[in-house]
C-alpha positions as semicolon CSV with decimal commas, in nm:
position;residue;x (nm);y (nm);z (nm)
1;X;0,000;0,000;0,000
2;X;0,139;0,360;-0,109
3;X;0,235;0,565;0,178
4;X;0,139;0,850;-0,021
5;X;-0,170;1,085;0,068
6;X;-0,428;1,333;-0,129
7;X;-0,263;1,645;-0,023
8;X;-0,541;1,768;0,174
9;X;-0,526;1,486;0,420
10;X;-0,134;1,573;0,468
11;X;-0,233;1,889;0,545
12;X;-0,443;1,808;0,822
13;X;-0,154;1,558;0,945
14;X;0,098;1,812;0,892
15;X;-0,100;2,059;1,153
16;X;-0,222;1,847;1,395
17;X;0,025;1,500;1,384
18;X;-0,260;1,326;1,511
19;X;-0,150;0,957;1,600
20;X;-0,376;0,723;1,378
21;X;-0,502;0,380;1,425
22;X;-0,234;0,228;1,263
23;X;0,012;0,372;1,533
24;X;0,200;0,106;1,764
25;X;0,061;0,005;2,115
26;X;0,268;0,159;2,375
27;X;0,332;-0,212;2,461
28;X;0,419;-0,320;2,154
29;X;0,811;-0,315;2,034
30;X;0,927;-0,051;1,784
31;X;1,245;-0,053;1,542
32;X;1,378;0,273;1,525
33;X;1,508;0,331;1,103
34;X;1,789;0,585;1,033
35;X;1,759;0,806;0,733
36;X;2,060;1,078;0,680
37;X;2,057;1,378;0,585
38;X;2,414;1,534;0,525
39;X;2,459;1,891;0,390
40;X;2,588;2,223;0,504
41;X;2,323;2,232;0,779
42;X;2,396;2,581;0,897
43;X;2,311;2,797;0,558
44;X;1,954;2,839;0,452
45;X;1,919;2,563;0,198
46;X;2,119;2,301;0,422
47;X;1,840;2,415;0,718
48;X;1,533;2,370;0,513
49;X;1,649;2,039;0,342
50;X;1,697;1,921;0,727
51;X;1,367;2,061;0,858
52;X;1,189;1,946;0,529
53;X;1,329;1,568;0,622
54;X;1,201;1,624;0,982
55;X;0,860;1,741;0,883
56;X;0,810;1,423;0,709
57;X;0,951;1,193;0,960
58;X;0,698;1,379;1,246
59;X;0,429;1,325;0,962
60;X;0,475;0,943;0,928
61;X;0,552;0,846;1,271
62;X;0,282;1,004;1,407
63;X;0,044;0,819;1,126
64;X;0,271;0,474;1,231
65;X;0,424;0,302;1,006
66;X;0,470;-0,114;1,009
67;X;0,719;-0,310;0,784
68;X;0,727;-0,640;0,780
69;X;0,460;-0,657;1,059
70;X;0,703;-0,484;1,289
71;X;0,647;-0,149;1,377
72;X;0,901;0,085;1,286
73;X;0,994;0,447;1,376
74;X;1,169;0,682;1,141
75;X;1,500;0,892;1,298
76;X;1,741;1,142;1,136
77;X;2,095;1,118;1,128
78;X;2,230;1,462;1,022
79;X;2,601;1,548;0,939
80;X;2,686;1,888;0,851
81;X;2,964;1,839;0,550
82;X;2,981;2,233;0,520
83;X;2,959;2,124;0,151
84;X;3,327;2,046;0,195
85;X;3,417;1,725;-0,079
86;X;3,645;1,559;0,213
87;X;3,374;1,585;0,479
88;X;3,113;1,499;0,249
89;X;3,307;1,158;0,205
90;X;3,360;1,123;0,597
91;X;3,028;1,198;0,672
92;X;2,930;0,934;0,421
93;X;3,119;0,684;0,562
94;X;2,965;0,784;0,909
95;X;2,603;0,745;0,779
96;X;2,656;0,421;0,646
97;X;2,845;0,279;0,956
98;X;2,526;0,400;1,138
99;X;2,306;0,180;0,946
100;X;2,091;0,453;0,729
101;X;1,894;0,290;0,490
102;X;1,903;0,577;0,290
103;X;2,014;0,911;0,271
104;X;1,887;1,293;0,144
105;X;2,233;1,484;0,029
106;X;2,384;1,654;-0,040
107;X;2,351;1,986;-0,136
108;X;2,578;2,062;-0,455
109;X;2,655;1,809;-0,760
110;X;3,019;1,807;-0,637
111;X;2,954;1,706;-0,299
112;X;2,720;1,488;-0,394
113;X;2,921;1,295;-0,615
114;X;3,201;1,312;-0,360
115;X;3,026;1,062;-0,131
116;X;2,797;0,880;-0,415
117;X;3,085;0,615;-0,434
118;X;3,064;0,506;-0,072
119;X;2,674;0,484;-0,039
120;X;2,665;0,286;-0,399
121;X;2,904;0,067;-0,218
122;X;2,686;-0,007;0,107
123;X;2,382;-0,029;-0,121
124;X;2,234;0,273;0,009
125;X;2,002;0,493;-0,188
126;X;2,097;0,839;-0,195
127;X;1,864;1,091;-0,320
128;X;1,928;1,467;-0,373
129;X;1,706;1,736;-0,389
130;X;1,931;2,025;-0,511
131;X;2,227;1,853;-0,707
132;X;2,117;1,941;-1,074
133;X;2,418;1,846;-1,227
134;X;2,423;1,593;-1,485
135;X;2,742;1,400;-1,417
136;X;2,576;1,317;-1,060
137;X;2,325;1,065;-1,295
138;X;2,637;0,982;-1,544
139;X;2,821;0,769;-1,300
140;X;2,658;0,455;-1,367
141;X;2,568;0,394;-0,980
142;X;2,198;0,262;-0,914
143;X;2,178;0,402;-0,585
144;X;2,170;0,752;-0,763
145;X;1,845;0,941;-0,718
146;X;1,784;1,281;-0,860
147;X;1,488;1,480;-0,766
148;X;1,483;1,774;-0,994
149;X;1,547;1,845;-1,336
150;X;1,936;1,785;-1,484
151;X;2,147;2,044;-1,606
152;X;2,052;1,965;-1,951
153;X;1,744;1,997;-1,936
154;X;1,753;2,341;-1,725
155;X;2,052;2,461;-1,987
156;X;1,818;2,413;-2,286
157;X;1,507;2,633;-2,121
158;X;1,731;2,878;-1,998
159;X;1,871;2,951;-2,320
160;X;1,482;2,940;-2,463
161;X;1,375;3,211;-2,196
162;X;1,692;3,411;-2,318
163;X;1,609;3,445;-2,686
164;X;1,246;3,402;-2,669
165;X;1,125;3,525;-2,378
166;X;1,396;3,791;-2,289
167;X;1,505;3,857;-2,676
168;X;1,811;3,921;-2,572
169;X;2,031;4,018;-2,899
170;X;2,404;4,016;-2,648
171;X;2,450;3,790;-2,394
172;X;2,716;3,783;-2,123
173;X;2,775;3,388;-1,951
174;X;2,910;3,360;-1,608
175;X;2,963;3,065;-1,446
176;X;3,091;2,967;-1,040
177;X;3,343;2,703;-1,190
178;X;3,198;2,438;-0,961
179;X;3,032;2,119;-1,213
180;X;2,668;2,252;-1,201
181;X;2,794;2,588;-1,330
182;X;3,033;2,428;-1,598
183;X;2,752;2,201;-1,723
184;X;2,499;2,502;-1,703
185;X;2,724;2,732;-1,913
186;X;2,830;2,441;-2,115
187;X;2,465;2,345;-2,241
188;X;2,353;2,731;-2,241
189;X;2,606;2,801;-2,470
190;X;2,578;2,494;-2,752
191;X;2,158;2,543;-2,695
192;X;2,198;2,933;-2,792
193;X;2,403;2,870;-3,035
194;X;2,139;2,614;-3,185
195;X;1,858;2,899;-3,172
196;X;2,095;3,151;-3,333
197;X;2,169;3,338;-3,044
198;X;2,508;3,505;-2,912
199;X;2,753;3,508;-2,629
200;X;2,936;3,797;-2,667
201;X;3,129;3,767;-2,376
202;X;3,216;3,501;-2,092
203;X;3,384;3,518;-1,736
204;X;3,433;3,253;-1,446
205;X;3,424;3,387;-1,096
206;X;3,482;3,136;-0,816
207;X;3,163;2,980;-0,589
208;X;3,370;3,190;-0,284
209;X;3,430;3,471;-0,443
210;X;3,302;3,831;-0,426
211;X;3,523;3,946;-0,659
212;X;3,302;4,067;-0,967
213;X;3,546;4,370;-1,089
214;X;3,652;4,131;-1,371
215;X;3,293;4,054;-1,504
216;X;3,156;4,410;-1,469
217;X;3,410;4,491;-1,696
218;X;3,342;4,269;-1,892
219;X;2,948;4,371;-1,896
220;X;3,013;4,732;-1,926
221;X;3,283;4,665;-2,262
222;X;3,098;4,395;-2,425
223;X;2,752;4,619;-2,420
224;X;2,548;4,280;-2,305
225;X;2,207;4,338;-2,273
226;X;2,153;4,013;-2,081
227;X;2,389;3,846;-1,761
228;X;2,296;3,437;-1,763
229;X;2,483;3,387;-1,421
230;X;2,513;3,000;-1,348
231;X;2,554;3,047;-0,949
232;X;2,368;3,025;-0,655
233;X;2,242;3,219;-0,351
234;X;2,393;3,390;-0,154
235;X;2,670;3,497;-0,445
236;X;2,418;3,624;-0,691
237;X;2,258;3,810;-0,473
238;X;2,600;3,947;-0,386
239;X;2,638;3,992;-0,784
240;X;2,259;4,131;-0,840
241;X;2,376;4,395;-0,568
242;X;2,681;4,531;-0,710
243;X;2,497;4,588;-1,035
244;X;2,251;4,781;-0,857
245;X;2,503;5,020;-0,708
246;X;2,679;5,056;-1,040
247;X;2,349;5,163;-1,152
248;X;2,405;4,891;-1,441
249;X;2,088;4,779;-1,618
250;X;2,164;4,504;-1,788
251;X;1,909;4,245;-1,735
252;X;1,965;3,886;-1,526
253;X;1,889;3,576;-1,612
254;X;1,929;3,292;-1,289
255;X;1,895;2,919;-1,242
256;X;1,721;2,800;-0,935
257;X;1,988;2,781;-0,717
258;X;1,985;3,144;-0,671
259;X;1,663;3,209;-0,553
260;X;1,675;3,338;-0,226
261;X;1,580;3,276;0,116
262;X;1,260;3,454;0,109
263;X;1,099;3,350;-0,174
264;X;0,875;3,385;-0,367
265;X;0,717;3,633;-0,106
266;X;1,035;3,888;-0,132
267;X;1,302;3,920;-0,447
268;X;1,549;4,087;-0,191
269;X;1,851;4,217;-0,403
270;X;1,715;4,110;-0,734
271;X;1,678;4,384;-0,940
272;X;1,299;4,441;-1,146
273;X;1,289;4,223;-1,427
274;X;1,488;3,977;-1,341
275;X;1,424;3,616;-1,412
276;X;1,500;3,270;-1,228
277;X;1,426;2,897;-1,380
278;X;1,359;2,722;-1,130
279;X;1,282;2,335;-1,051
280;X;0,951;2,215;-1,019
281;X;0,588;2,323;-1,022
282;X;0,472;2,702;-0,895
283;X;0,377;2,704;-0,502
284;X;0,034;2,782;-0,599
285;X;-0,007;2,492;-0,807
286;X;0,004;2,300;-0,443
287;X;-0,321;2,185;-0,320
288;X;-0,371;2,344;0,070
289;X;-0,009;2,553;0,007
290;X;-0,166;2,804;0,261
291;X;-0,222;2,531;0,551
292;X;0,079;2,369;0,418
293;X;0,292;2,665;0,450
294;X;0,148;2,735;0,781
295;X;0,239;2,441;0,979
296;X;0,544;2,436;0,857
297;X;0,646;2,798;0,918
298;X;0,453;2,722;1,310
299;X;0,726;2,495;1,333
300;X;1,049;2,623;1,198
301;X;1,224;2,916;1,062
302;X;1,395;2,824;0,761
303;X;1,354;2,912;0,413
304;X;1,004;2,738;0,294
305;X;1,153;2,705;-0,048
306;X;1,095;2,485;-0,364
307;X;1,397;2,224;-0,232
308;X;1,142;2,217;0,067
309;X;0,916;1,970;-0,119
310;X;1,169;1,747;-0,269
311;X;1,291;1,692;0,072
312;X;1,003;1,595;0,218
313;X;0,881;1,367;-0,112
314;X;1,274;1,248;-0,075
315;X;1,218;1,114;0,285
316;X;0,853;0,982;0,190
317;X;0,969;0,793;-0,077
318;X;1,169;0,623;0,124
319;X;0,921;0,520;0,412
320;X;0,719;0,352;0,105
321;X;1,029;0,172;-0,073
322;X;1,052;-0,008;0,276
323;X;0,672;-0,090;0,255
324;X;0,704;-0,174;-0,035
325;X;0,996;-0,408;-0,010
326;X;0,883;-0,496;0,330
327;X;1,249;-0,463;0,465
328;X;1,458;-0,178;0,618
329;X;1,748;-0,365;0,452
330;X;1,903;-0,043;0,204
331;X;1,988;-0,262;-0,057
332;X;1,669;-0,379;-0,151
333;X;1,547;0,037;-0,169
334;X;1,686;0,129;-0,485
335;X;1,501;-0,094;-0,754
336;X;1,219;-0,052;-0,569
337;X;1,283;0,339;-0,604
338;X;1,366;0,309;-0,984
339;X;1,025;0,133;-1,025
340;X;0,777;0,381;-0,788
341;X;0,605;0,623;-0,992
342;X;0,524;0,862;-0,675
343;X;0,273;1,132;-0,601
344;X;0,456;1,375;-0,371
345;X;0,382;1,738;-0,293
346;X;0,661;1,877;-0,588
347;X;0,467;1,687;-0,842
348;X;0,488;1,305;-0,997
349;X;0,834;1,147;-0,936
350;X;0,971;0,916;-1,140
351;X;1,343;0,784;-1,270
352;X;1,522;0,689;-1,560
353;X;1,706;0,397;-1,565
354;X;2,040;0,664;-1,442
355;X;1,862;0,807;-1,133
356;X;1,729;1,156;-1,283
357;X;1,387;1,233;-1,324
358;X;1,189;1,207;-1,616
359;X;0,988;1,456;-1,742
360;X;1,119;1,748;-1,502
361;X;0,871;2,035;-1,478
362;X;1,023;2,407;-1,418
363;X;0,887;2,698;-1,332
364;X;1,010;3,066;-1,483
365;X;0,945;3,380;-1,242
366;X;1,016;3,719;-1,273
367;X;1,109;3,992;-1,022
368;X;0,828;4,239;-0,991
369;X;0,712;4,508;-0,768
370;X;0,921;4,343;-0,453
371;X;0,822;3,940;-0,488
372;X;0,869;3,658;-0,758
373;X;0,538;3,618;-0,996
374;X;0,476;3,313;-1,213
375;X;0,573;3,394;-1,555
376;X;0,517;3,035;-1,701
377;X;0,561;2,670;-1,669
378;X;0,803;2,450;-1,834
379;X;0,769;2,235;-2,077
């Protein structure tokens, strides 16, 4: 039986965690289940993929959950890897010698792929809701689960927005030099070229760095009248800022990784106009957002954010690969996983035969009057 409820009933079990009828007798012995979750836990993303994972868990156990006719409560391990590629592999190594039968993590392509080794290894399913990078589903591990669309996909939209949405006659490519921003500025680049676009001009500015002197130059000489930045939050907000002051008004074209921790309600730094790609269906498209939204924020205050819902779906579609398989034993997850077509609260999940997800929807907003508004959907 599917784990998985009409989102109104969630809703209800979201706000009130009311213990069902299927919930264990206080008598009755209960196997407490490990699932990781390993990320920089101390920035806004890492925070909401962790309270996302926890909002599920609270959600289940309190509905009760049996496997195997033995009654089973759901626990997280966390590990903060500061999205550091040696502590993403330790912390790996940790999660699997604490018996996790799977794990949500970790944040960027490169850390993810840093620790996919060991959990392919141990058999563990690892499932990401923020690494977009292809490579993460080129590595030929089955444990590999992506949640959102890959780079290719988002590449080949972004470069549609550009010359048909945006018109943009100039363009200007920056990329963080970290995979996800190679591949982005890799597949930008060939699918502009394809609709007869062009890069004028191209700069790389390090995932650290607040150093933009070298690409504002760039910007100002090359007379772009479009920036695609392939980065993430909190750097291009950094970037969107120091355009502002300049008083340059070249417009700015974003991939989701950059939206920022207070949207869609509040663009921040974002200048008007701007536009961000991002994974998944719009917030409003979610049946009961408003009650949703509300018990979540009741509960915590980080960033209720698109990642959000693929890190609850993430942990749920774990719970029902167990039911499923009718074992907490991690190696029997994964083809389990590869075979669920699941109806979580981002939308219909389902994988290829390399972990990413077919048929990826997106959703393209633009920065108006203060907050994000739905421009359209995608494909």
């Amino acid at each position: 039986m599917r784990l998985t409820f009409p989102l109104s009933v969630c809703a209800a079990a979201f706000t009130a965690l009311v213990t069902t009828a299927n919930a264990a007798p206080a008598d009755e012995p209960t196997q407490t289940v490990l699932i990781g979750v390993i990320g920089p836990l101390t920035i806004p993303r890492g925070e909401s993929t962790r309270d996302a994972a926890q909002f599920a868990v609270d959600r289940i156990n309190a509905q009760g959950l049996r496997i195997n006719d033995r009654n089973v409560r759901l626990r997280l391990f966390l590990a903060d890897d500061k999205n550091d590629l040696n502590l993403a592999v330790i912390n790996a190594r940790a999660a699997v010698a604490a018996g996790v039968v799977g794990v949500v993590g970790h944040l960027t392509t490169d850390a993810s792929i840093a620790a996919a080794k060991i959990y392919n290894e141990a058999g563990v399913p690892q499932l990401s809701p923020t690494a977009a990078g292809r490579e993460f589903t080129q590595l030929g591990y089955s444990t590999v689960f992506q949640l959102l669309g890959h780079s290719e996909y988002t590449a080949q939209y972004l470069a549609e927005t550009a010359i048909k949405v945006l018109r943009a006659k100039r363009i200007m490519l920056i990329d963080n030099d970290t995979l996800l921003g190679k591949a982005l500025a890799r597949g930008f680049t060939s699918a502009v070229a394809r609709q007869g676009g062009q890069i004028v001009e191209s700069e790389k500015i390090n995932a650290k760095s607040s150093d933009f002197n070298a690409a504002i130059a760039k910007i100002t000489s090359s007379g772009a009248d479009l920036v695609f930045f392939a980065g993430v939050a909190p750097q291009t907000n950094a970037f969107a800022t120091r355009l502002r002051q300049l008083g340059l008004q070249t417009r700015l074209l974003l991939a989701g990784g950059a939206i920022n921790a207070l949207f869609p309600r509040k663009t921040e730094e974002y200048p008007e106009g701007t536009l961000v790609l991002v994974n998944g269906n719009p917030v409003e498209k979610v049946q009961n957002f408003k009650r949703l939204e509300q018990a979540y924020r009741e509960r915590y205050t980080s960033p209720l954010i698109p990642q959000t819902w693929f890190a609850y779906d993430a942990v749920d579609m774990l719970a029902e690969a167990m039911k499923r398989a009718s074992s907490t034993n991690p190696r029997l997850l994964s083809p389990i996983l590869h075979q669920m077509k699941f109806n979580g609260l981002s939308g219909i999940i389902s994988f290829a035969a390399d972990g990413s997800l077919t048929a990826p929807p997106y959703t393209l907003y633009r920065a108006e009057q203060g907050s994000w508004k739905t421009l359209n959907t995608l494909p």
